[in-house]
Structure formats: C-alpha cells, structure tokens
C-alpha positions as CSV (number, residue, x, y, z in Angstrom):
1,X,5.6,-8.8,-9.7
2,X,2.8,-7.6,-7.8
3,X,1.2,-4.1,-8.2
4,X,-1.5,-2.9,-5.6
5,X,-3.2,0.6,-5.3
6,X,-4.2,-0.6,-1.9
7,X,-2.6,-2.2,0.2
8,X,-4.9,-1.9,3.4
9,X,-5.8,-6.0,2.5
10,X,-2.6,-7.3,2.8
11,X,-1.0,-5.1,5.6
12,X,-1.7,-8.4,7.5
13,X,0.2,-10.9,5.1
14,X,3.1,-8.5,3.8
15,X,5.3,-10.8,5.2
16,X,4.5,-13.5,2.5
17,X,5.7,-11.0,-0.5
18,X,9.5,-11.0,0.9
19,X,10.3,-13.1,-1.8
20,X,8.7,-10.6,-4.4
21,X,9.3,-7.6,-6.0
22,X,6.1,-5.4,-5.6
23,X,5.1,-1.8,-5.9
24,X,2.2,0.3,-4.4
25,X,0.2,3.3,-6.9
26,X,-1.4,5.6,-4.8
27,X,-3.9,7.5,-6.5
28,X,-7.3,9.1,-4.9
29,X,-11.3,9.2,-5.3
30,X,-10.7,11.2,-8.5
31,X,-9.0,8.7,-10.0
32,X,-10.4,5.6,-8.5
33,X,-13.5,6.0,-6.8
34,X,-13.7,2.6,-5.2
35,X,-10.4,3.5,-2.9
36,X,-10.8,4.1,0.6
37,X,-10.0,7.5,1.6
38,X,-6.4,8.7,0.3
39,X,-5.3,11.0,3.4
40,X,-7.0,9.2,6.1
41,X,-6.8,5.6,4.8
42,X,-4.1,4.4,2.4
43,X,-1.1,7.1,3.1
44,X,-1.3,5.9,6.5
45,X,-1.1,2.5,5.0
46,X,1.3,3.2,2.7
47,X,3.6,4.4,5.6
48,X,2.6,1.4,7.8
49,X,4.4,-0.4,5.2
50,X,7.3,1.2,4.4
51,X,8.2,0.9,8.0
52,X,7.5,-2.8,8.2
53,X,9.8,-3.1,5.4
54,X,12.8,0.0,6.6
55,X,12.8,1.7,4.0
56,X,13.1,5.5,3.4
57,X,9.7,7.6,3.0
C-alpha cells in the first residue's frame, strides 16, 4: 500500500502504481506545514488524479 498526502511528485509516474492499492490524505498548512498550498496546489492535484484514474470525485 502506498499512502501520500501529496501527490504533486508522482502526478508524472502514477501510471507505475496500477498494480497498487494507494490512498491520498489531504490535509492543509495547519496540519502539515511543509504542504504546498491546499486550494491552489494539491486539490487541483488531487483532482488531476482522480481523472487520470475515472473515478468519481
């Protein structure tokens, strides 16, 4: 299994987690304060890969 927060990284590679089960946390500054920006960074991320993988937002 393979858990991310942020999955900006590996937007280019998701293809090479197919054979995986993984899940993305999405949390914010106030939680993590390493994270790139939550609204304008990793939700559009986050949807980036939901559509590379059809599924359902």
């Amino acid at each position: 299994m393979f858990w991310t927060k942020n999955p900006i990284p590996m937007l280019p590679r998701l293809s090479e987690l197919d054979a995986y089960k993984y899940y993305f946390q999405c949390y914010g500054k106030d939680m993590e304060t390493n994270l790139p920006d939550k609204k304008g960074q990793l939700i559009p991320a986050f949807h980036s890969v939901m559509k590379k993988k059809h599924r359902s937002l």
